[in-house]
Backbone bond lengths (Angstrom), bond angles and torsions (degrees), N, CA, C in turn:
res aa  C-N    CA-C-N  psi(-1)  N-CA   C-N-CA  omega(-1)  CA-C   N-CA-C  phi
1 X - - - 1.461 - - 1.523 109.19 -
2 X 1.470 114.95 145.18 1.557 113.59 168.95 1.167 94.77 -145.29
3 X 1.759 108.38 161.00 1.266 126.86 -172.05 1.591 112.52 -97.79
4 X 1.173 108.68 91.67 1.728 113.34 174.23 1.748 111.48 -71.18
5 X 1.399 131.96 144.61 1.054 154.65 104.54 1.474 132.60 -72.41
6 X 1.849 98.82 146.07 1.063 119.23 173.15 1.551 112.02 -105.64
7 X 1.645 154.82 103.31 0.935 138.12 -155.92 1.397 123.99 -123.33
8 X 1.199 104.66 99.06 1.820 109.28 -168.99 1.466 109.09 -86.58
9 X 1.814 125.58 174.49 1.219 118.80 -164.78 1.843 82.37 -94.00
10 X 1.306 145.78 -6.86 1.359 122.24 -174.48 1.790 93.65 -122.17
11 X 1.334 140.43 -39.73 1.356 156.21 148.08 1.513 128.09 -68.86
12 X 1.089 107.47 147.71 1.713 115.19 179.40 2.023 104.26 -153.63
13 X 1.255 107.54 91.12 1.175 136.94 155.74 1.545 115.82 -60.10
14 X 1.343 95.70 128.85 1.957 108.76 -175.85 1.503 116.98 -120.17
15 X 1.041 126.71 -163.25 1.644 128.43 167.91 1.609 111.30 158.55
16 X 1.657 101.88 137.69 1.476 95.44 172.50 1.546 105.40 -80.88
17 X 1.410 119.08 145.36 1.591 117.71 174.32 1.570 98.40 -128.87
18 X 1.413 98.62 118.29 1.389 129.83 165.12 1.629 118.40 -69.49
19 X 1.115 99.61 -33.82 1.552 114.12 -169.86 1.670 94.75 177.89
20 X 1.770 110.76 149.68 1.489 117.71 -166.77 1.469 106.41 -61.61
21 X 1.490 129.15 -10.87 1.029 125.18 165.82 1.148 127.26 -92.66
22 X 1.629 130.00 -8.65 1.179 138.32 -124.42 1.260 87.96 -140.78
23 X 1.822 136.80 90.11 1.674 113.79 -165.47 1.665 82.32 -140.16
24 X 1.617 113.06 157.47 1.614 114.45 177.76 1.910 85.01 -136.52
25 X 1.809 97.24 107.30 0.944 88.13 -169.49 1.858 103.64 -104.27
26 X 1.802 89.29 175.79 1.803 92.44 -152.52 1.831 82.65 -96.01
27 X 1.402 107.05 -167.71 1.149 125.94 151.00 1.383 137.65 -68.50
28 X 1.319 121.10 160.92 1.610 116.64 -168.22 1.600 88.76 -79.36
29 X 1.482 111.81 158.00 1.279 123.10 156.51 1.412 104.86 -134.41
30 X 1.994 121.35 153.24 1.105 109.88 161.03 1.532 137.89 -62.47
31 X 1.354 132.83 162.96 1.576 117.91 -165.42 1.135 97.64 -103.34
32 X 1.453 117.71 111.17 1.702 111.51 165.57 1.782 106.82 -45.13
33 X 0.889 157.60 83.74 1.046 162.08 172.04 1.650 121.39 -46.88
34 X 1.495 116.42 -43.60 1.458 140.98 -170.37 1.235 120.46 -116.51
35 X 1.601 120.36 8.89 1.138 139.07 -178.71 1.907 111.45 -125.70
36 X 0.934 138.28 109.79 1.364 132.59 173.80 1.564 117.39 -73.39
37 X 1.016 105.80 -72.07 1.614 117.74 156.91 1.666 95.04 -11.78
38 X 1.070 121.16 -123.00 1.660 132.19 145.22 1.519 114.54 53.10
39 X 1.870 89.41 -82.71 1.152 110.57 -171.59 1.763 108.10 -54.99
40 X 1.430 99.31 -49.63 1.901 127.40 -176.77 1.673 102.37 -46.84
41 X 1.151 104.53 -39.01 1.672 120.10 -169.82 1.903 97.23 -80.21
42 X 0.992 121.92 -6.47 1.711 104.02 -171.46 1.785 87.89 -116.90
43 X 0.980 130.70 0.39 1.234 136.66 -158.73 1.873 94.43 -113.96
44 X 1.227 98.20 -58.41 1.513 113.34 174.92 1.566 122.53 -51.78
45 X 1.388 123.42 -36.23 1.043 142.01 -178.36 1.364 103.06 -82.24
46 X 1.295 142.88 -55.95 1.173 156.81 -168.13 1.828 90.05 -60.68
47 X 0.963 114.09 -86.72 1.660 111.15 155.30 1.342 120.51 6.16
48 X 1.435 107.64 -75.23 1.699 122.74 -164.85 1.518 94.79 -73.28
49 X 1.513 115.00 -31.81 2.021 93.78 -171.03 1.440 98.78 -99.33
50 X 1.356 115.24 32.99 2.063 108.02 167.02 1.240 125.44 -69.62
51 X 1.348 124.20 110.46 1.621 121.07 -165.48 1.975 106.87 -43.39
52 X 1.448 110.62 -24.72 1.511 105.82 177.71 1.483 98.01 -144.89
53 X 1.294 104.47 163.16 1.652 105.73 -158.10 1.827 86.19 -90.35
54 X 1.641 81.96 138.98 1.408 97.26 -173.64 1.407 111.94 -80.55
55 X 0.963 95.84 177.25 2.193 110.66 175.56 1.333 100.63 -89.54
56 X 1.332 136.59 -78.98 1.138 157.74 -138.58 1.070 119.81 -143.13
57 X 1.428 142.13 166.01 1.572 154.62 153.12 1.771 108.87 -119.43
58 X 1.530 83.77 114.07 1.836 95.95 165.22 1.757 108.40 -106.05
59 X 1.750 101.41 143.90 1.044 94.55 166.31 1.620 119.06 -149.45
60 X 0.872 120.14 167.21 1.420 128.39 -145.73 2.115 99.76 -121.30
61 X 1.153 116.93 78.26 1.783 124.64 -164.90 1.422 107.94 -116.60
62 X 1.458 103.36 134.08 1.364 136.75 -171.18 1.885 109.12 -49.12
63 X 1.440 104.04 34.92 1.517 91.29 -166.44 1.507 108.80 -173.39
64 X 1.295 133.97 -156.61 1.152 145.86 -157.05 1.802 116.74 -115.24
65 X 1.323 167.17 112.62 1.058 123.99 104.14 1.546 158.90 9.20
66 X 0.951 126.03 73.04 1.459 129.40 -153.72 2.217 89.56 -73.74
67 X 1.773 105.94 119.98 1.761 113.11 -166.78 1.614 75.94 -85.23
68 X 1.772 80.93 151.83 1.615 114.25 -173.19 1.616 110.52 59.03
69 X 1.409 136.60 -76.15 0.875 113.71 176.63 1.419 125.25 -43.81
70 X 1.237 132.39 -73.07 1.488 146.05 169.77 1.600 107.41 119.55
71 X 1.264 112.53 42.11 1.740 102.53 -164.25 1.386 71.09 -122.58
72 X 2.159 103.44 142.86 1.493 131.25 147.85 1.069 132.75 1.45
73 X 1.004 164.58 158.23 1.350 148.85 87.22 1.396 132.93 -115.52
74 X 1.016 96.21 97.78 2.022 109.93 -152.98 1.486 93.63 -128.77
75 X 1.418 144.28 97.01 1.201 129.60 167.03 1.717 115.83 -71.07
76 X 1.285 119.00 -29.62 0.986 94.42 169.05 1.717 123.59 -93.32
77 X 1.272 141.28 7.92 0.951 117.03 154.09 1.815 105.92 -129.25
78 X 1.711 84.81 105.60 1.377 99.24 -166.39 1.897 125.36 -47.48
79 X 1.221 85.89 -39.39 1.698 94.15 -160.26 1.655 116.63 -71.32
80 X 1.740 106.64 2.48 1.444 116.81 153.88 1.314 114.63 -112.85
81 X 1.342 113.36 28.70 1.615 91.44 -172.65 2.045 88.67 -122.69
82 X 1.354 104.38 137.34 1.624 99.63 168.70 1.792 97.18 105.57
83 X 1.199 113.95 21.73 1.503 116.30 -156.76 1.261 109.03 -148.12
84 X 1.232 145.99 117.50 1.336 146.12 175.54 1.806 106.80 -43.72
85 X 1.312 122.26 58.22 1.630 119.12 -153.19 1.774 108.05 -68.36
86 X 1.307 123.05 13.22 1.491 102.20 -167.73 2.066 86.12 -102.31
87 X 1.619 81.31 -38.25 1.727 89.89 -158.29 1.678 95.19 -53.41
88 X 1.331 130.66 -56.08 1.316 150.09 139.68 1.854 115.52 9.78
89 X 1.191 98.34 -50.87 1.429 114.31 -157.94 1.329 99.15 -89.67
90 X 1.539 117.36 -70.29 1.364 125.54 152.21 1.479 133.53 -23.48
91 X 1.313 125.51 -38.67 1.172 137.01 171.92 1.694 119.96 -74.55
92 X 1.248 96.66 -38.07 2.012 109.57 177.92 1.749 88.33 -100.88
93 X 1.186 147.62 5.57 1.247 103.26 153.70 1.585 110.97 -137.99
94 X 1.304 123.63 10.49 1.280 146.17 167.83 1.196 128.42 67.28
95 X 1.794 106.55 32.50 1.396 118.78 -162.73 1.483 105.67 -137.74
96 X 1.205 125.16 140.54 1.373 115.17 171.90 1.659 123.52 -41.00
97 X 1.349 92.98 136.37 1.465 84.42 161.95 1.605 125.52 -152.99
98 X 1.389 105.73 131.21 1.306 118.97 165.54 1.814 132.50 -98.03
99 X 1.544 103.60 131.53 1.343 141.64 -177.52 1.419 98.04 -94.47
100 X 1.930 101.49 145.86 1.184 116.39 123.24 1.167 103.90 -174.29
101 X 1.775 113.52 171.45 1.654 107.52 167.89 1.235 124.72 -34.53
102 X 1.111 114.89 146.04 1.566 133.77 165.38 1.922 116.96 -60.89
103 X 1.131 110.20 -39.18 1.892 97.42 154.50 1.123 117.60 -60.61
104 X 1.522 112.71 -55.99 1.532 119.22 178.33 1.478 127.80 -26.75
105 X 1.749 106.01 -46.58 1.119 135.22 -175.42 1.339 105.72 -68.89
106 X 1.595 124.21 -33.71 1.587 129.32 -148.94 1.839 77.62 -97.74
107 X 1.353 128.55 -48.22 1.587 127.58 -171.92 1.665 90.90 -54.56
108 X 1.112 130.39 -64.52 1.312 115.44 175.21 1.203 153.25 -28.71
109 X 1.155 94.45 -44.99 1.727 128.32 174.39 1.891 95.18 -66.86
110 X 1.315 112.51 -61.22 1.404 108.45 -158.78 1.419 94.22 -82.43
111 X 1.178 148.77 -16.18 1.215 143.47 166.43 1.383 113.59 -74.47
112 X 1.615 123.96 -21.82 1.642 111.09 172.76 1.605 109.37 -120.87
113 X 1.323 114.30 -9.32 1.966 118.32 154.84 1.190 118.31 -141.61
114 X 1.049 130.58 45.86 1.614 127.60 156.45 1.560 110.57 -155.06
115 X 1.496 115.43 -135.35 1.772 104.24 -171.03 1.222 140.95 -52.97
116 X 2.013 100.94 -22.12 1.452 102.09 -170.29 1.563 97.21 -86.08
117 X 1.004 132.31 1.32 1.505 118.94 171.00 1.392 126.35 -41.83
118 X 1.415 106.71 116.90 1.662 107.83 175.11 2.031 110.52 86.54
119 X 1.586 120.74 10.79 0.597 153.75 132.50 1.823 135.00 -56.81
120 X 1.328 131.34 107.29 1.335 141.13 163.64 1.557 100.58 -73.47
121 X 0.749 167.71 -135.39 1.747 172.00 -105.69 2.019 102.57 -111.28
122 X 1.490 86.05 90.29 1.843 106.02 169.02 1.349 105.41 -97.04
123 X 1.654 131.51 128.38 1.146 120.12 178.13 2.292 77.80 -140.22
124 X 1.336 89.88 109.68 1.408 122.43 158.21 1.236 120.30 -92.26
125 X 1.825 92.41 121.90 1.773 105.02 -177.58 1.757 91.43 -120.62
126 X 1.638 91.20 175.80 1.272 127.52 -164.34 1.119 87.08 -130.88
127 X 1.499 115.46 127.08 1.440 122.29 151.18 1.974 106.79 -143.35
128 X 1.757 89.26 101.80 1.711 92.08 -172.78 1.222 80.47 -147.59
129 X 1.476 119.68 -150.01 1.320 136.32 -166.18 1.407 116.77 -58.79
130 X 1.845 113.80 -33.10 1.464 104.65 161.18 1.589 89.59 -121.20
131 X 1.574 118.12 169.50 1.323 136.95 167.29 1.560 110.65 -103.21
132 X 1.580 106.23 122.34 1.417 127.60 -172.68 1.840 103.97 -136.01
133 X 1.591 93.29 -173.14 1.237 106.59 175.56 1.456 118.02 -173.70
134 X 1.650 143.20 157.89 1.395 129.72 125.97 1.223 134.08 -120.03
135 X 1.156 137.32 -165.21 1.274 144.30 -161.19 1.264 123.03 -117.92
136 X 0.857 159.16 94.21 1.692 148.84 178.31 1.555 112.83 -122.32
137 X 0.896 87.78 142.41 2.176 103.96 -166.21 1.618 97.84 -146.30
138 X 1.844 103.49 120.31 1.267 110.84 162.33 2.025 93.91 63.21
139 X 0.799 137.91 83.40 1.429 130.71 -161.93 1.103 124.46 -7.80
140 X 1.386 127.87 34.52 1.719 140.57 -161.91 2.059 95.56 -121.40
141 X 1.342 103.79 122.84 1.417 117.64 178.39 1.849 102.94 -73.08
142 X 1.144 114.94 102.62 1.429 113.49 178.73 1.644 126.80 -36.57
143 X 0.967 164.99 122.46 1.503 146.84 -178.50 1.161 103.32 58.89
144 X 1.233 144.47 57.69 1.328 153.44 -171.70 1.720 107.75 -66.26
145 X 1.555 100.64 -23.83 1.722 87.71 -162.92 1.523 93.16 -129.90
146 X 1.604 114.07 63.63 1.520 121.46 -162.91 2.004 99.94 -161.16
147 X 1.903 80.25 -62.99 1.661 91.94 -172.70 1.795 124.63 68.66
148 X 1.807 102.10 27.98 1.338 110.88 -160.05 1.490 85.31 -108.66
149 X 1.788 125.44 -23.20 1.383 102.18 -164.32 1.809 107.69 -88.47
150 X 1.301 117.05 149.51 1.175 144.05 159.53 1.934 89.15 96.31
151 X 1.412 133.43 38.82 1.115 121.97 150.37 1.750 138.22 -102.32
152 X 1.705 80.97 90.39 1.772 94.48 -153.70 1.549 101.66 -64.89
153 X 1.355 129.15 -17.08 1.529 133.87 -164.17 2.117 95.88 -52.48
154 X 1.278 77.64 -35.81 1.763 57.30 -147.73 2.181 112.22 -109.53
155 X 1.688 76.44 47.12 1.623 108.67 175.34 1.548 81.65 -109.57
156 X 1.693 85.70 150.42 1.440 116.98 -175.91 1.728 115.02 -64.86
157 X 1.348 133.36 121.17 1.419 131.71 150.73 1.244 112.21 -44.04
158 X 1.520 107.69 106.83 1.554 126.09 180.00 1.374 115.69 -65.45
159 X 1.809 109.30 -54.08 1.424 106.92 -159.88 2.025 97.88 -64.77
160 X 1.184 109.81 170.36 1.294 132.87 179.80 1.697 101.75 -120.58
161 X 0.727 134.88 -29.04 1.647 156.59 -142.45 1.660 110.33 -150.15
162 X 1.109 115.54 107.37 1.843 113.69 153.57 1.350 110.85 -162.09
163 X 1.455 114.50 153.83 0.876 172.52 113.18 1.491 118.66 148.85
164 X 1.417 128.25 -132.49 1.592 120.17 -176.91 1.681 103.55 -135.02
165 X 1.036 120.46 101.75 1.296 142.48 20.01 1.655 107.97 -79.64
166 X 1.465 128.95 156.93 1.416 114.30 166.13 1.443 135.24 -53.85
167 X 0.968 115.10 154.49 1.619 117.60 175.95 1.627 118.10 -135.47
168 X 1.012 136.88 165.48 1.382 116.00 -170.84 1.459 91.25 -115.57
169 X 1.543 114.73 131.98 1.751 122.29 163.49 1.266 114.96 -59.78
170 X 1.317 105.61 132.50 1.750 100.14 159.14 1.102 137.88 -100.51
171 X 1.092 137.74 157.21 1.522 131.34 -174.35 1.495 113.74 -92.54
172 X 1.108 100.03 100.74 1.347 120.81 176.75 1.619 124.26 -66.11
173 X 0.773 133.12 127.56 1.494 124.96 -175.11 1.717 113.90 -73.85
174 X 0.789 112.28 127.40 1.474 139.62 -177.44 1.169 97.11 -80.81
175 X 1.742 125.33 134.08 1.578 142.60 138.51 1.554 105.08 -40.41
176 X 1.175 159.58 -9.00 1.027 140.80 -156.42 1.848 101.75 -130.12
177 X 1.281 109.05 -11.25 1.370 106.77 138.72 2.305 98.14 131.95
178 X 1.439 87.69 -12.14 2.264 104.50 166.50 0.809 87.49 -84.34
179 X 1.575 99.64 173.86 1.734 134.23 140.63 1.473 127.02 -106.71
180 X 0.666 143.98 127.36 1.025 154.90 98.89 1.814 102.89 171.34
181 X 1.084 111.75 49.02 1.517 119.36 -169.78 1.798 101.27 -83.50
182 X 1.100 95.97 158.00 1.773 87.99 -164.32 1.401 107.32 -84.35
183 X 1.328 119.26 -16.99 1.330 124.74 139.35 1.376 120.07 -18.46
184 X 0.825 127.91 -66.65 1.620 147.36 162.09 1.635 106.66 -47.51
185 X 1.312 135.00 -13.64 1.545 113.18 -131.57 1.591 83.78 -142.23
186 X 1.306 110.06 -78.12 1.597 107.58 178.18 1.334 126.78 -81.38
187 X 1.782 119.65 -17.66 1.540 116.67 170.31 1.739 107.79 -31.49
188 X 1.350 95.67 -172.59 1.583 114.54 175.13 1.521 104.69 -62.51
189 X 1.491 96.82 -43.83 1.678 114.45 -166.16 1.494 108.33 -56.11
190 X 1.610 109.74 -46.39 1.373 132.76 -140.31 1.853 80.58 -93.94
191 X 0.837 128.12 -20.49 1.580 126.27 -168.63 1.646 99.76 -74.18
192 X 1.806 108.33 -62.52 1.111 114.58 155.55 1.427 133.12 -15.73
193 X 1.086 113.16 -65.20 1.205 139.37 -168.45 1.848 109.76 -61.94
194 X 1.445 87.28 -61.70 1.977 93.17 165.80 1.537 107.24 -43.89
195 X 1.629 113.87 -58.80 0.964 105.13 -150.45 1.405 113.35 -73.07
196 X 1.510 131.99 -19.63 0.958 130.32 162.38 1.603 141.61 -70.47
197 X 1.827 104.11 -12.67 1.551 127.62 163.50 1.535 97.47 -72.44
198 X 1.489 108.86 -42.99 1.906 94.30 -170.35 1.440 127.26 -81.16
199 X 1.453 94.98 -3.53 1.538 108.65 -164.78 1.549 111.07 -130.66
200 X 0.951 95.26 -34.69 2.246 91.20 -174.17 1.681 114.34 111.83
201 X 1.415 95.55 3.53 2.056 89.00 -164.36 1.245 108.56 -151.58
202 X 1.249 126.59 -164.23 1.472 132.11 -162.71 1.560 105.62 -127.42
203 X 1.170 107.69 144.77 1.171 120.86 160.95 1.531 128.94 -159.64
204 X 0.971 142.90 127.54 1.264 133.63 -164.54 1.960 112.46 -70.99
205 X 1.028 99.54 143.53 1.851 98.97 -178.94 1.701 105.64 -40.27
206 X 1.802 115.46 -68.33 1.237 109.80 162.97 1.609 127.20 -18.07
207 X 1.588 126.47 -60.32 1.022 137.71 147.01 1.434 121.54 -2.25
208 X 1.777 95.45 -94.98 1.550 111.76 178.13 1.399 111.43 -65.50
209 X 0.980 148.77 -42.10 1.645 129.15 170.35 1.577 123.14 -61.57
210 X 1.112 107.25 -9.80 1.786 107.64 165.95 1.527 95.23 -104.42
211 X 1.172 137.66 -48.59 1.945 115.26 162.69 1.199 86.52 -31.88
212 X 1.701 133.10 -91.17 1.699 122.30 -132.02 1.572 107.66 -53.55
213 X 1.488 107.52 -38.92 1.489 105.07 172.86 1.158 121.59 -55.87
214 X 1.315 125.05 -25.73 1.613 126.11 -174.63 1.328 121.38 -92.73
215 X 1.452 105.64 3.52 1.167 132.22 -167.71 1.970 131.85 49.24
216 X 1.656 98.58 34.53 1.359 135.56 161.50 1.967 103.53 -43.57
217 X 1.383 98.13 115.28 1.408 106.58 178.39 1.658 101.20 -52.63
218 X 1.208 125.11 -98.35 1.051 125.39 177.37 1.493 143.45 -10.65
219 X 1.566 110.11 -37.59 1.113 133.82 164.84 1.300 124.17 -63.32
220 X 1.527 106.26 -40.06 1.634 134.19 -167.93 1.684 86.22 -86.52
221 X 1.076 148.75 -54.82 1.381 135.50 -142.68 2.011 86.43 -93.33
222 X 1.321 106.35 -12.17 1.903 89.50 174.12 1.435 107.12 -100.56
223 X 1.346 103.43 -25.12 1.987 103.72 177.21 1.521 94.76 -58.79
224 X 1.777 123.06 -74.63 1.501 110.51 179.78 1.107 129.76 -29.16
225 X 1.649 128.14 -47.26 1.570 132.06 -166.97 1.442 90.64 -69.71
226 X 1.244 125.69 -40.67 1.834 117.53 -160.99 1.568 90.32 -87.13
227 X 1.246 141.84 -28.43 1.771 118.14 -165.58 1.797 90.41 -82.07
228 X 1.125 121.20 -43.99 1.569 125.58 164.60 1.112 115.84 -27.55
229 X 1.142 120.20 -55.90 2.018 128.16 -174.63 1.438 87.01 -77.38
230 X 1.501 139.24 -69.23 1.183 107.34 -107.02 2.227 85.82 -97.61
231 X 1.552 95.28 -16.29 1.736 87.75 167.84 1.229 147.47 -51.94
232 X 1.414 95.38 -51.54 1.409 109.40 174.95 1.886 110.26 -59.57
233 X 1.298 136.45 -40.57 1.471 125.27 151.17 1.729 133.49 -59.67
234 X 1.544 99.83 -2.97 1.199 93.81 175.50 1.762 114.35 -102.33
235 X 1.516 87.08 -21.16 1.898 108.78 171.74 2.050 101.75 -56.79
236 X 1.068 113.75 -60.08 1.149 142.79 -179.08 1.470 92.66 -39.47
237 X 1.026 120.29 -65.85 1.586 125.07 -156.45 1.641 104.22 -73.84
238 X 1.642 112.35 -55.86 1.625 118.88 165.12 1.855 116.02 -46.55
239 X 1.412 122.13 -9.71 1.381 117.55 -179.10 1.488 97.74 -111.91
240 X 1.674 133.42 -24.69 1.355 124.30 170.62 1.783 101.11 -77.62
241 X 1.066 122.36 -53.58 1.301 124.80 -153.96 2.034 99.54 -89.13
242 X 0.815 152.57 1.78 1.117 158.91 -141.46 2.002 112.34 12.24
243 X 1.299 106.32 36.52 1.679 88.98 -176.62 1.695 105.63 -50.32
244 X 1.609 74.25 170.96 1.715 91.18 160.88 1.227 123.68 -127.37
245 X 1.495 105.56 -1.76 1.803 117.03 -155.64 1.702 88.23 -154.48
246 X 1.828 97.68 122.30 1.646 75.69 155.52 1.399 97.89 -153.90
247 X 1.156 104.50 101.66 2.121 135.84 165.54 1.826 76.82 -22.59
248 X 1.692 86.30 146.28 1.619 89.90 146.14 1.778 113.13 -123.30
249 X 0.810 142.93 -177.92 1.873 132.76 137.67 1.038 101.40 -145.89
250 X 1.632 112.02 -142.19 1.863 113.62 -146.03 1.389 112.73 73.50
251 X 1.464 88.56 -173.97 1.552 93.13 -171.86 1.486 100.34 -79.57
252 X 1.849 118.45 -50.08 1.534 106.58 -158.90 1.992 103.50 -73.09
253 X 1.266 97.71 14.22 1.388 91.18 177.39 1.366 104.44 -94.90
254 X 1.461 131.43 -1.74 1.200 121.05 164.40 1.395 121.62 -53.70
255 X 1.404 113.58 -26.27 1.634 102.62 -155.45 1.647 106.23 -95.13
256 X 0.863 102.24 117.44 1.791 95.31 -167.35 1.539 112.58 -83.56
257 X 1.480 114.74 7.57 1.266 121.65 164.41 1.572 115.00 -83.93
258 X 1.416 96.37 -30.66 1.945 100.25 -176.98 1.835 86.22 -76.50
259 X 1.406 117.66 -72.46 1.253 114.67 -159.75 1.693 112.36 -53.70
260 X 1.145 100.92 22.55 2.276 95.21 178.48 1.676 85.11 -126.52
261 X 1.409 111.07 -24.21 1.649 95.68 168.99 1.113 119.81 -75.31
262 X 1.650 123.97 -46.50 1.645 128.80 171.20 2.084 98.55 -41.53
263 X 0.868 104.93 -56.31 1.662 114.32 -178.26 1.471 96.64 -44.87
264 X 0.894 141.22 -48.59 1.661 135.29 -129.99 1.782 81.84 -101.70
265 X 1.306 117.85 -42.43 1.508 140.12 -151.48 1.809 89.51 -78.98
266 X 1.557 122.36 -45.48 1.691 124.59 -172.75 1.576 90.64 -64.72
267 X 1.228 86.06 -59.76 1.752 96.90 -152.65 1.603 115.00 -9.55
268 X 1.275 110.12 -89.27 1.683 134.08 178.84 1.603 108.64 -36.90
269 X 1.783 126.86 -29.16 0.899 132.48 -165.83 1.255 105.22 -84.57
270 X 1.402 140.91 -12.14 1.286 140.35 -149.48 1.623 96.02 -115.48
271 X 1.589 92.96 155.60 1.994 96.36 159.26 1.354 134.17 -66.92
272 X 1.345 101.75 -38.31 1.275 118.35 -167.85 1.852 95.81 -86.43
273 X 0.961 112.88 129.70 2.012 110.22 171.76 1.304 106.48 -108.31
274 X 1.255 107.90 118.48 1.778 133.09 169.21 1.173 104.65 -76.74
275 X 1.538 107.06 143.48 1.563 101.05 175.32 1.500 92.15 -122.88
276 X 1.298 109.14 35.29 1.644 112.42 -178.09 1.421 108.84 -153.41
277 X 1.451 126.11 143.37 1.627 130.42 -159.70 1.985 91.14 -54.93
278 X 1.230 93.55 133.45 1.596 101.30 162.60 1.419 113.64 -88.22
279 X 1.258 116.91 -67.03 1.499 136.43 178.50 1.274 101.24 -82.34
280 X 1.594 109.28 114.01 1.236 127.89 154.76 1.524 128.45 -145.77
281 X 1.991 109.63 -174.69 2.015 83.17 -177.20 0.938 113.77 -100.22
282 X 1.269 113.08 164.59 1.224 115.83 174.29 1.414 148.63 -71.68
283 X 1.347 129.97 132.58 1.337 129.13 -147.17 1.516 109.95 -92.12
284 X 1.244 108.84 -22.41 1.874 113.21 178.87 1.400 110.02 -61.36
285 X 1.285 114.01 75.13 1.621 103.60 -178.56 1.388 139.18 -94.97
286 X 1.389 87.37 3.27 1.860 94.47 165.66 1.319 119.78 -132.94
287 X 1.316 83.09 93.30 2.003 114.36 161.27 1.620 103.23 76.92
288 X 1.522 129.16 68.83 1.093 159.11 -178.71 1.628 98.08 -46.29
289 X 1.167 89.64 -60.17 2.022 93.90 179.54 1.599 117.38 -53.87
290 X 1.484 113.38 -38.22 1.347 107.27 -172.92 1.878 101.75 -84.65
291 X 1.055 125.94 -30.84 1.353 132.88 174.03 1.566 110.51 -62.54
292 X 1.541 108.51 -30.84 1.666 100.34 176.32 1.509 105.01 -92.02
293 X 0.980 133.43 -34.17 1.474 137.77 159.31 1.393 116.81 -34.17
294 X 1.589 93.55 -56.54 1.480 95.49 -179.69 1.933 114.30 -71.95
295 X 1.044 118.97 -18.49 1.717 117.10 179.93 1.423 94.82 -83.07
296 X 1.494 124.47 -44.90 1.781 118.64 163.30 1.282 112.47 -38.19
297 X 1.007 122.93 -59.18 1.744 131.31 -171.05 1.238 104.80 -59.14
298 X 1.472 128.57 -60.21 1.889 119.94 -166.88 1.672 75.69 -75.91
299 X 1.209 147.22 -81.65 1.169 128.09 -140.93 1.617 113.77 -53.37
300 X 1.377 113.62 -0.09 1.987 104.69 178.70 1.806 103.67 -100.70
301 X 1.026 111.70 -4.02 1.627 129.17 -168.82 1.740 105.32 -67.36
C-alpha cells in the first residue's frame, strides 16, 4: 500500500492505493500552503492513520521539479516551491517519496484507466483555466523528474491571422510572465478573452460553448477562431511526439461536442491519418491526480 495525494494550491486530496486502481479515498483538507511544518503535518497524519504501513508517498503538485537541482516550483503553494522538496519530504516523514506535475499525473491516470489504454504514445492535455499537458511513452512518464515535457500552454500562438473573415490575434499576457502563450489564448480564460476582443462583452467559456452548441452567431465565430489556434499546435506536437491517443480534461474538456470538433480540426493537420478520433475526453473520472500518483508510486517501488 502507498499513500497517494492529490495537491491543489487551495485543496489537497489523499487516498490509500492498494493497487492504481484500487484507491480508498480520504477527504479534502485545506493546503497549508505558507507553512511547511503544516503542510508535513497533513501528509504525516494521513501516514499514521494507514490501515497497513505504507511503502511510499506519491504525489500529484501544482508545479514543476526544477532537473538536477531538485528545488519546487509551485507558485501557488509556496512553502514547497524554491526547496529541494523530495529530499525535504523524505527526511520529515521517512518514506520514499515520489513527485510530479499534476498533468503528468492526469497523462497517467488516462494511460493506465481511462483513454490511453492499450495505447504506446498518450499525450494528455488540460484545457481548463490554465492549458497544460504530459507525456507518457511505453508506460514511462517522459521527463519524469522535470514535468516540462508535453507542456504545450506556454508555447507561442503561431497563427497571426484566424478565422473567416481574418482577424488579427492578440497577445495576451500570460501568468507565467510572455504574451501571447496559448496558455493565454485557448484556456477557459483565453476563450473569454477572444470572445470579448471579437465582440465587445463578456461571457463566460461555459457561456460561449453552449452559444456554439446552439448555434449562436457570435459564439460560433469565437469557438472557430479558438479550434483554429489551438489545432494547428496540437497537430505539431502529434508529428514531433508520435501520439496516438490524446485524453483531453479540464473543464472545456467536458463538452464532448467541442472536443470531437478540436478532433475533426487535428485530424487533416497531421502526417500520420487516423481513421479513428485522436483527440478525445477523458475517461478517468474519479480523481485522475490520485490515480496518476498512485501508478508514480508502485512504479518508484
Amino acid at each position: 500500500m502507498i499513500v497517494c495525494f492529490d495537491i491543489g494550491g487551495t485543496t489537497m486530496k489523499g487516498g490509500y492505493a492498494r493497487a492504481v486502481g484500487d484507491i480508498d479515498v480520504l477527504e479534502r483538507v485545506p493546503t497549508p500552503g505558507r507553512d511547511f511544518d503544516a503542510f508535513v503535518g497533513v501528509l504525516a497524519r494521513a501516514i499514521a492513520d494507514c490501515p497497513a504501513p505504507p511503502r511510499a508517498l506519491a504525489a500529484a503538485i501544482p508545479g514543476i521539479i526544477e532537473p538536477g537541482s531538485g528545488l519546487g516550483v509551485v507558485a501557488n503553494v509556496p512553502c514547497i516551491s524554491g526547496i529541494p522538496v523530495r529530499e525535504r519530504l523524505e527526511a520529515a516523514l521517512g518514506l520514499p517519496v515520489a513527485l510530479a506535475n499534476d498533468a503528468d499525473c492526469f497523462a497517467l491516470a488516462e494511460m493506465a484507466v481511462g483513454a490511453g489504454r492499450g495505447h504506446r504514445v498518450v499525450l494528455g492535455i488540460i484545457l481548463g483555466t490554465g492549458v497544460g499537458g504530459g507525456l507518457v511513452i511505453d508506460g514511462r512518464l517522459i521527463n519524469a523528474e522535470g514535468g516540462f515535457a508535453g507542456e504545450w500552454g506556454h508555447g507561442p500562438v503561431a497563427a497571426r491571422l484566424a478565422g473567416t473573415p481574418p482577424v488579427e490575434i492578440p497577445r495576451f499576457r500570460c501568468g507565467c510572465g510572455l504574451s501571447g502563450c496559448l496558455d493565454a489564448t485557448v484556456s477557459a480564460r483565453g476563450m473569454e478573452a477572444l470572445y470579448r476582443h471579437l465582440h465587445g462583452k463578456e461571457a463566460t467559456s461555459l457561456a460561449i460553448v453552449a452559444g456554439w452548441e446552439a448555434g449562436e452567431p457570435e459564439p460560433a465565430r469565437t469557438v472557430a477562431i479558438w479550434l483554429e489556434i489551438a489545432a494547428a499546435p496540437l497537430a505539431m506536437l502529434v508529428n514531433t511526439t508520435a501520439a496516438d491517443i490524446i485524453p483531453v480534461g479540464g473543464g472545456l474538456g467536458g463538452s464532448a461536442t467541442l472536443v470531437a470538433a478540436l478532433d475533426a480540426a487535428v485530424r487533416p493537420l497531421t502526417l500520420r491519418r487516423f481513421d479513428r478520433p485522436l483527440v478525445l475526453r477523458a475517461e478517468c473520472r474519479v480523481e485522475p491526480g490520485l490515480v496518476g500518483a498512485a501508478w508514480l508510486g508502485f512504479a518508484s517501488l
